[in-house]
Each structure stands twice: as C-alpha cells, then as structure tokens.
PDB file with SEQRES, HELIX, SHEET and CRYST1 records, atoms N, CA, C and O in Angstrom:
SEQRES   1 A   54  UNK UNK UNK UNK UNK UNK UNK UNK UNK UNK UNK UNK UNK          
SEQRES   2 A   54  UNK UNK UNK UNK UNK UNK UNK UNK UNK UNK UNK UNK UNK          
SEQRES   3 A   54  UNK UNK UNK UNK UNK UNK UNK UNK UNK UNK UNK UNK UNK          
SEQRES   4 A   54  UNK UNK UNK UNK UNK UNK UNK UNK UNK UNK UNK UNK UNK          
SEQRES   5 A   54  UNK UNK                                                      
HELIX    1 AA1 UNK A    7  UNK A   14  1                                   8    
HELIX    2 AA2 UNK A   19  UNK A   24  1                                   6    
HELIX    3 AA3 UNK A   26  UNK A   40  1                                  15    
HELIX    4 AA4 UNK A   50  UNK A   52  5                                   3    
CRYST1    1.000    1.000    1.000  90.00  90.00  90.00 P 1           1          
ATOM      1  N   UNK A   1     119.219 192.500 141.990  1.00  0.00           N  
ATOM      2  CA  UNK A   1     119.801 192.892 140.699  1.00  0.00           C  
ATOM      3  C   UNK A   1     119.209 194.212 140.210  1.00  0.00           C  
ATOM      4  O   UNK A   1     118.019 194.483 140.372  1.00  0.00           O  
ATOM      5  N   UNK A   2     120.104 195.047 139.587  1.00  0.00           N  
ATOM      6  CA  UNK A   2     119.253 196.002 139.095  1.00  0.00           C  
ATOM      7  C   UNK A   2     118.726 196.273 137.859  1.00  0.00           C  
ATOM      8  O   UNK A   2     119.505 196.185 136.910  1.00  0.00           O  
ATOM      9  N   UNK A   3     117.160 196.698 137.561  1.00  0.00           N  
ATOM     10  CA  UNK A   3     116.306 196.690 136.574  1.00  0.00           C  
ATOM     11  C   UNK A   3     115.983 197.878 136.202  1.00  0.00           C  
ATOM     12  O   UNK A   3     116.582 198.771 136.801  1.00  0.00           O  
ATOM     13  N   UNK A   4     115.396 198.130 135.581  1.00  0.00           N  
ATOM     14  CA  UNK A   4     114.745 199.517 135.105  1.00  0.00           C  
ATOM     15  C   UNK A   4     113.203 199.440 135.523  1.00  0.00           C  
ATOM     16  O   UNK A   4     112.372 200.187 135.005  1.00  0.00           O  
ATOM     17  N   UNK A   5     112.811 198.310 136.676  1.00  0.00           N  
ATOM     18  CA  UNK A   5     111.553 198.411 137.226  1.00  0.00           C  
ATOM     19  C   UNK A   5     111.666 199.131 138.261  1.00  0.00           C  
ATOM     20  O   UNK A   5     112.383 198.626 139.125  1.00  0.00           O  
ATOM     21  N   UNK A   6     111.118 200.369 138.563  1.00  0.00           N  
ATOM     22  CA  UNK A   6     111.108 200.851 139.977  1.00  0.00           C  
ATOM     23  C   UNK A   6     110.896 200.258 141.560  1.00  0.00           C  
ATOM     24  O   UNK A   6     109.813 199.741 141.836  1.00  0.00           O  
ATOM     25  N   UNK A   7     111.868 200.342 142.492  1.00  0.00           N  
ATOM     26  CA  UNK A   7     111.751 199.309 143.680  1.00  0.00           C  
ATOM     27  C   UNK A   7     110.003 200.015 144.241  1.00  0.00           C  
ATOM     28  O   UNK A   7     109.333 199.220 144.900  1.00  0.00           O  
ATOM     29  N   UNK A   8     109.672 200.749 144.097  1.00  0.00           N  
ATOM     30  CA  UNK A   8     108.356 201.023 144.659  1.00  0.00           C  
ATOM     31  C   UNK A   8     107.419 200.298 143.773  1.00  0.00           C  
ATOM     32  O   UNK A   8     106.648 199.630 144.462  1.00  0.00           O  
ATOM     33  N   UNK A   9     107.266 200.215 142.906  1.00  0.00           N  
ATOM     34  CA  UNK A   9     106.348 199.689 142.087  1.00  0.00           C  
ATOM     35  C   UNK A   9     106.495 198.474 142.135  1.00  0.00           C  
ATOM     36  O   UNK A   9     105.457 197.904 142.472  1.00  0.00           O  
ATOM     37  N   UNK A  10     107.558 197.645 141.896  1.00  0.00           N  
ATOM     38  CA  UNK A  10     108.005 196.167 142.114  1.00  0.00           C  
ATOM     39  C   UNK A  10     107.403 195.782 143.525  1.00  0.00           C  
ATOM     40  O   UNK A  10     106.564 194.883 143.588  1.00  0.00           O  
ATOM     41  N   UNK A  11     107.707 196.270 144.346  1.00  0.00           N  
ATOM     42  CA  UNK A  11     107.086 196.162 145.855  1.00  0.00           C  
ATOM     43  C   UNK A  11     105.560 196.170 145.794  1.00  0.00           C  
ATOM     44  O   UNK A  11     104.971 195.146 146.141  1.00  0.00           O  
ATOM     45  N   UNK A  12     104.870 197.233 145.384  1.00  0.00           N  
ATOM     46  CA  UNK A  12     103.689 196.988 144.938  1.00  0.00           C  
ATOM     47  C   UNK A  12     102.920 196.220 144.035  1.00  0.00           C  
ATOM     48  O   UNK A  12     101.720 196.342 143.789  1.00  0.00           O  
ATOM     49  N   UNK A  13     103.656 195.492 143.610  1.00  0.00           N  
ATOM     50  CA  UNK A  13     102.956 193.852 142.281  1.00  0.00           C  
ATOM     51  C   UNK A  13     103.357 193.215 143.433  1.00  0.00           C  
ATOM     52  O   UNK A  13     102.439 192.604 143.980  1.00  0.00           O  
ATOM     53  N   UNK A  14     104.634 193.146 144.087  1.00  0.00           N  
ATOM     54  CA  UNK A  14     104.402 191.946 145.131  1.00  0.00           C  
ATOM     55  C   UNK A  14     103.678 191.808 146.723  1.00  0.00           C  
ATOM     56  O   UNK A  14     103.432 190.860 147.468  1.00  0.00           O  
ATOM     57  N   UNK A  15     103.518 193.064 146.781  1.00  0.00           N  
ATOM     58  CA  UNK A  15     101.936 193.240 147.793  1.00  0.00           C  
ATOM     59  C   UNK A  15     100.663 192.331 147.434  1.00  0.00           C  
ATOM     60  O   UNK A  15     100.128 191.437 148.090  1.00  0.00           O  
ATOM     61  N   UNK A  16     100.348 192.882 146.121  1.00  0.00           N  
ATOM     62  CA  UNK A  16      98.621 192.294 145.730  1.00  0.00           C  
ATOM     63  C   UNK A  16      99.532 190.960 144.559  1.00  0.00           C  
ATOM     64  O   UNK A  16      98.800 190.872 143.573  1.00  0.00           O  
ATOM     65  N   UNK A  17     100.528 190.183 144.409  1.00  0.00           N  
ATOM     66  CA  UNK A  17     100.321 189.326 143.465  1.00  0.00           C  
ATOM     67  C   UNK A  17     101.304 188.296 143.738  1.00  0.00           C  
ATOM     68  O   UNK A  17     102.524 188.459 143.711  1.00  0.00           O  
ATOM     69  N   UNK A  18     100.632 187.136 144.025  1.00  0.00           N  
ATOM     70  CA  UNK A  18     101.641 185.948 144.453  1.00  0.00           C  
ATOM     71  C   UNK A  18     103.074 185.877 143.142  1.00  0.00           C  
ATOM     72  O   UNK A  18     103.025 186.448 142.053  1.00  0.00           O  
ATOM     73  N   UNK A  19     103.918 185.265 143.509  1.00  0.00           N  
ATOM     74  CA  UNK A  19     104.893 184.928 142.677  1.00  0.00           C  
ATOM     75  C   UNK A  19     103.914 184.153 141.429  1.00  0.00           C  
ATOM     76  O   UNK A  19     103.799 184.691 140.328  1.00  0.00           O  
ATOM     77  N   UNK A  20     103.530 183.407 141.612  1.00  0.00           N  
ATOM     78  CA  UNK A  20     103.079 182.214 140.473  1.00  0.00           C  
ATOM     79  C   UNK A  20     101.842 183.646 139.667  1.00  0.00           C  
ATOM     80  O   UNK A  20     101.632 183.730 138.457  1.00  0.00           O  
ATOM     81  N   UNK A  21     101.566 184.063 140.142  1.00  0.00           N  
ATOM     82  CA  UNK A  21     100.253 185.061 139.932  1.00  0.00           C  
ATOM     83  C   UNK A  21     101.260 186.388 138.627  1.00  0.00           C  
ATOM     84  O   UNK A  21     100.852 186.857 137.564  1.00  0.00           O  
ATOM     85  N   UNK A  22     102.594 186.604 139.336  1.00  0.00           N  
ATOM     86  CA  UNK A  22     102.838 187.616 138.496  1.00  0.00           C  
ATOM     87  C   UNK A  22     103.615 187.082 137.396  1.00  0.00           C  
ATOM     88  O   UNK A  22     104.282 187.741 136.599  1.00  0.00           O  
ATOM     89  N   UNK A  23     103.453 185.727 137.430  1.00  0.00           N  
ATOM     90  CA  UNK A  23     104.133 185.585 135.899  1.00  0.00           C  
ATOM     91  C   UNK A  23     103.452 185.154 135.218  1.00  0.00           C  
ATOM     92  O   UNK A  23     103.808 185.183 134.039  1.00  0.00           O  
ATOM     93  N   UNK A  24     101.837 184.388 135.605  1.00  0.00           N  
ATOM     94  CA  UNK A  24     100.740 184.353 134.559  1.00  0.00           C  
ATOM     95  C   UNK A  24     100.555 185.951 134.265  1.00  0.00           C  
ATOM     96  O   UNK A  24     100.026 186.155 133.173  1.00  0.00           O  
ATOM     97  N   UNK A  25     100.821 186.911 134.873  1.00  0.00           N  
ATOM     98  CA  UNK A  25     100.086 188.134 134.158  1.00  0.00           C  
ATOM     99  C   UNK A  25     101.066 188.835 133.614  1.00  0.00           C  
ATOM    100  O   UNK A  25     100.719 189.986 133.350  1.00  0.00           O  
ATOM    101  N   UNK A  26     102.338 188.533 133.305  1.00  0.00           N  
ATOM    102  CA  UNK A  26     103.506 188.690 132.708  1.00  0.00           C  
ATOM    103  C   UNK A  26     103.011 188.057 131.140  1.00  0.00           C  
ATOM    104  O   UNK A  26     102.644 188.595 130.095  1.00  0.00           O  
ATOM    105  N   UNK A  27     103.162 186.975 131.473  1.00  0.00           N  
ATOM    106  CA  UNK A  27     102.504 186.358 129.906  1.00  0.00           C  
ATOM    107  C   UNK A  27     101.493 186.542 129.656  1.00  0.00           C  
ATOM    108  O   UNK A  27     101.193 185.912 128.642  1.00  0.00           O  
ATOM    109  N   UNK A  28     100.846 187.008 129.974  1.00  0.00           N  
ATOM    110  CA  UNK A  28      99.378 187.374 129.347  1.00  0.00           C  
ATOM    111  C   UNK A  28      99.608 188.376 129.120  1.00  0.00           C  
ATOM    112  O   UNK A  28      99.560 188.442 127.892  1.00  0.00           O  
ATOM    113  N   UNK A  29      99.934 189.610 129.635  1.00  0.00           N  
ATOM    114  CA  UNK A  29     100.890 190.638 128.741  1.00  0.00           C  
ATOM    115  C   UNK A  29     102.009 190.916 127.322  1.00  0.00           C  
ATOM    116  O   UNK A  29     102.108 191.861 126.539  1.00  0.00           O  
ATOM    117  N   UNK A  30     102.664 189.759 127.437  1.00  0.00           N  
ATOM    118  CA  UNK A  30     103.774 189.385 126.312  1.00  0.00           C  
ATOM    119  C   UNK A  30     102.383 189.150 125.592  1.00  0.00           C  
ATOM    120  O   UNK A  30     102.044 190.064 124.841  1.00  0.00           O  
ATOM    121  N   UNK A  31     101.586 188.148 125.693  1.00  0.00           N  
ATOM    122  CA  UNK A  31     100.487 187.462 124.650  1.00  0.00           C  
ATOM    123  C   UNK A  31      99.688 188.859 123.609  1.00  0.00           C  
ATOM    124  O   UNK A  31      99.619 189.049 122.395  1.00  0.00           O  
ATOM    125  N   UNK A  32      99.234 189.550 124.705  1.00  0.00           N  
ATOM    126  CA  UNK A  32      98.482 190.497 124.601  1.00  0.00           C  
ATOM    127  C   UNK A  32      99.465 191.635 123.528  1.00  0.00           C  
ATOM    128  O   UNK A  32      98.909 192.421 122.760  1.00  0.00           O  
ATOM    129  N   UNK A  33     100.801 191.541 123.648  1.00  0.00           N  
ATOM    130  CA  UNK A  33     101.672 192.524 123.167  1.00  0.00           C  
ATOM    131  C   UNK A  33     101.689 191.997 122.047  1.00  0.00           C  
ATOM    132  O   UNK A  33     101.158 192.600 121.114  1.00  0.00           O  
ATOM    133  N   UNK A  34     102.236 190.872 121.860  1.00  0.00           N  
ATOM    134  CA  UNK A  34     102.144 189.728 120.533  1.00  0.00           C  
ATOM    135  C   UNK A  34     101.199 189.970 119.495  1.00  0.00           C  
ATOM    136  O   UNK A  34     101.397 190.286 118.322  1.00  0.00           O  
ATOM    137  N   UNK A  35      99.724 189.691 120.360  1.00  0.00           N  
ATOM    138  CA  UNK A  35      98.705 189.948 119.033  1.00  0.00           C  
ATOM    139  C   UNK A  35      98.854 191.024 118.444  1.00  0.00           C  
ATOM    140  O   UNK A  35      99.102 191.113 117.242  1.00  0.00           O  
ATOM    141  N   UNK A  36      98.683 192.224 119.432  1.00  0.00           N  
ATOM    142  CA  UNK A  36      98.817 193.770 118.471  1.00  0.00           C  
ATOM    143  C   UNK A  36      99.413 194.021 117.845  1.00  0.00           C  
ATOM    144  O   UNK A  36      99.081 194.595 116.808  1.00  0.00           O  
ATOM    145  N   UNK A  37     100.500 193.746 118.125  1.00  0.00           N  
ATOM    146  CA  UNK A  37     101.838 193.663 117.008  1.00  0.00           C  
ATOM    147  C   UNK A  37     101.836 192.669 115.717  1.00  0.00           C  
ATOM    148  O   UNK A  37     102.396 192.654 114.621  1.00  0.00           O  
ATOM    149  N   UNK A  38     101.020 191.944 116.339  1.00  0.00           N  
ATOM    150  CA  UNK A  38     100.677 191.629 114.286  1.00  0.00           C  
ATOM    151  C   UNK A  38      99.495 191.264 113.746  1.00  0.00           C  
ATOM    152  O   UNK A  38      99.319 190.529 112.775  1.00  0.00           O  
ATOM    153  N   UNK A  39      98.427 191.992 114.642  1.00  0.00           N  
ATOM    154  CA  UNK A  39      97.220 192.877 114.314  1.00  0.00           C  
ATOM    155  C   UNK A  39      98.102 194.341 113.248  1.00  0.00           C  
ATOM    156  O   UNK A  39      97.957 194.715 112.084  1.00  0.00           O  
ATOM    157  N   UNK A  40      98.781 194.690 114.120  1.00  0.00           N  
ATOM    158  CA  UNK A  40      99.026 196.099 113.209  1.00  0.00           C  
ATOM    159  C   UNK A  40      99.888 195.975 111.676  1.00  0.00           C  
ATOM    160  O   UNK A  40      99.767 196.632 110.643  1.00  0.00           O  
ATOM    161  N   UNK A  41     100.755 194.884 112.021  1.00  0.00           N  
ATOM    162  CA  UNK A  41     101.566 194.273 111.227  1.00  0.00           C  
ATOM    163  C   UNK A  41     100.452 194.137 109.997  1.00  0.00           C  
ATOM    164  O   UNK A  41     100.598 194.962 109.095  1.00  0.00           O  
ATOM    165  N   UNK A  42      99.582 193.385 109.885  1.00  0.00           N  
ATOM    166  CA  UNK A  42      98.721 192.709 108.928  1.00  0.00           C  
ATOM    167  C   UNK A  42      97.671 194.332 108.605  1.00  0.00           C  
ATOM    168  O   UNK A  42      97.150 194.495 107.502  1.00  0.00           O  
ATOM    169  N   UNK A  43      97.536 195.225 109.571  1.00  0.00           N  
ATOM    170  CA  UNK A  43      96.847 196.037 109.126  1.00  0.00           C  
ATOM    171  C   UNK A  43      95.250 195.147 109.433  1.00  0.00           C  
ATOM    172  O   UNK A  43      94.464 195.144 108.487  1.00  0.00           O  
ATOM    173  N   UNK A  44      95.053 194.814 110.035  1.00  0.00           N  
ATOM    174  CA  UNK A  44      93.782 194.484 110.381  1.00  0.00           C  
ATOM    175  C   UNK A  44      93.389 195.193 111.147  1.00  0.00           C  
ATOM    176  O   UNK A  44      94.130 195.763 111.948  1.00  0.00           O  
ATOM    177  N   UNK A  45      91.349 195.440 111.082  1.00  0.00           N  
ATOM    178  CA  UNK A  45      90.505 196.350 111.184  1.00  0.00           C  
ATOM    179  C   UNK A  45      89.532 195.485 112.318  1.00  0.00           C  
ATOM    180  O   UNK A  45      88.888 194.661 111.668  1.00  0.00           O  
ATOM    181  N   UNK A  46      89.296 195.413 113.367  1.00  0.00           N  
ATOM    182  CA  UNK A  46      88.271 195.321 113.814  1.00  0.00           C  
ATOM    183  C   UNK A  46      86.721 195.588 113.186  1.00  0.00           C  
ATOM    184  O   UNK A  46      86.223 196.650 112.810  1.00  0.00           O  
ATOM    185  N   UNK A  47      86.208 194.367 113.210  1.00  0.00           N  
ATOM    186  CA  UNK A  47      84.954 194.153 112.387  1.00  0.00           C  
ATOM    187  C   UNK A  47      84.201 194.939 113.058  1.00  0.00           C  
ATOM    188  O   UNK A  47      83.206 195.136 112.361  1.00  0.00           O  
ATOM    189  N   UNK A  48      84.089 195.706 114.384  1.00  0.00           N  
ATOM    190  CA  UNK A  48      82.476 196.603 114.596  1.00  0.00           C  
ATOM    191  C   UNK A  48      82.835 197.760 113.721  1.00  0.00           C  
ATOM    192  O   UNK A  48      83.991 198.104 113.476  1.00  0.00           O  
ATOM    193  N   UNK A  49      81.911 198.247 113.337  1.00  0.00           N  
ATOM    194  CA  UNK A  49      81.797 199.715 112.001  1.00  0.00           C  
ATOM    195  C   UNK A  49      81.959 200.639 112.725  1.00  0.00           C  
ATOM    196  O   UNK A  49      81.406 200.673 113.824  1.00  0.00           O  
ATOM    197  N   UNK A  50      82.721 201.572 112.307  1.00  0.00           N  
ATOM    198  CA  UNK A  50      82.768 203.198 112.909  1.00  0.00           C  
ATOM    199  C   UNK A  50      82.019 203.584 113.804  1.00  0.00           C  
ATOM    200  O   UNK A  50      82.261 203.909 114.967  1.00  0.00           O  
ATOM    201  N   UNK A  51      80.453 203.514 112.842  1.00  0.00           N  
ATOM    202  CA  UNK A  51      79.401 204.257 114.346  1.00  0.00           C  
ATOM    203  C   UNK A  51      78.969 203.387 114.833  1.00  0.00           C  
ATOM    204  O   UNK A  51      77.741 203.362 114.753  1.00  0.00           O  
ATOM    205  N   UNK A  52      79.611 202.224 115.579  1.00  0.00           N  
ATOM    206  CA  UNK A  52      79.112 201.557 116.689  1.00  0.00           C  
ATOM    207  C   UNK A  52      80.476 201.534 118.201  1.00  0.00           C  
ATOM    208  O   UNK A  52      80.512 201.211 119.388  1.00  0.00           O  
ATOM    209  N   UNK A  53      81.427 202.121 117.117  1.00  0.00           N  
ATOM    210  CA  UNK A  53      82.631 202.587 117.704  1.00  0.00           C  
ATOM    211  C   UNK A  53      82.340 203.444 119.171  1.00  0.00           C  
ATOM    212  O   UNK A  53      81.275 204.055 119.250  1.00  0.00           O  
ATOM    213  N   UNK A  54      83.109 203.474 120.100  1.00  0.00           N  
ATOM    214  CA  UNK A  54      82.843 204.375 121.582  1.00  0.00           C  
ATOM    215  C   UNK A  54      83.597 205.489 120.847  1.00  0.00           C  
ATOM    216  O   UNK A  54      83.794 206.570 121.402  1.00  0.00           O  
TER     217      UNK A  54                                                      
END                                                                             
C-alpha cells in the first residue's frame, strides 16, 4: 500500500525490529507524543531550575 513512509527507511525498521518490536515502539512514540502535547497544553515547567539546565 502506499504511505508517506519511505520504502528505504521502512526496510530499515524492518532489518533491526521484529514486527511485535515495531509496534511497541510505535506506541511508545504515540505515548511519548501524547504527554508533550499536554505538557505544553497545560503550560507546564519542568521542576529542575534554569541553572541546573544543560
């Protein structure tokens, strides 16, 4: 079917990542997308202070 994922790159997740493997890291991505998005939503600040900041 065609995607807007590149066949080279697609080929390369399925080199290094079992089927079952790339859809735990699919959702852990969505998850990961989720929080930030309403981390930013809420305007929340990460509790370390400026100058301990990298």
């Amino acid at each position: 079917p065609e995607t807007h994922a590149p066949d080279d790159l697609y080929q390369t997740l399925q080199a290094h990542f079992s089927e079952e493997e790339q859809v735990k890291l699919t959702m852990v991505i969505v998850a990961i997308n989720g929080w930030n998005r309403i981390q930013v939503g809420f305007r929340a600040v990460h509790p370390i202070a400026q100058h301990h900041a990298a």
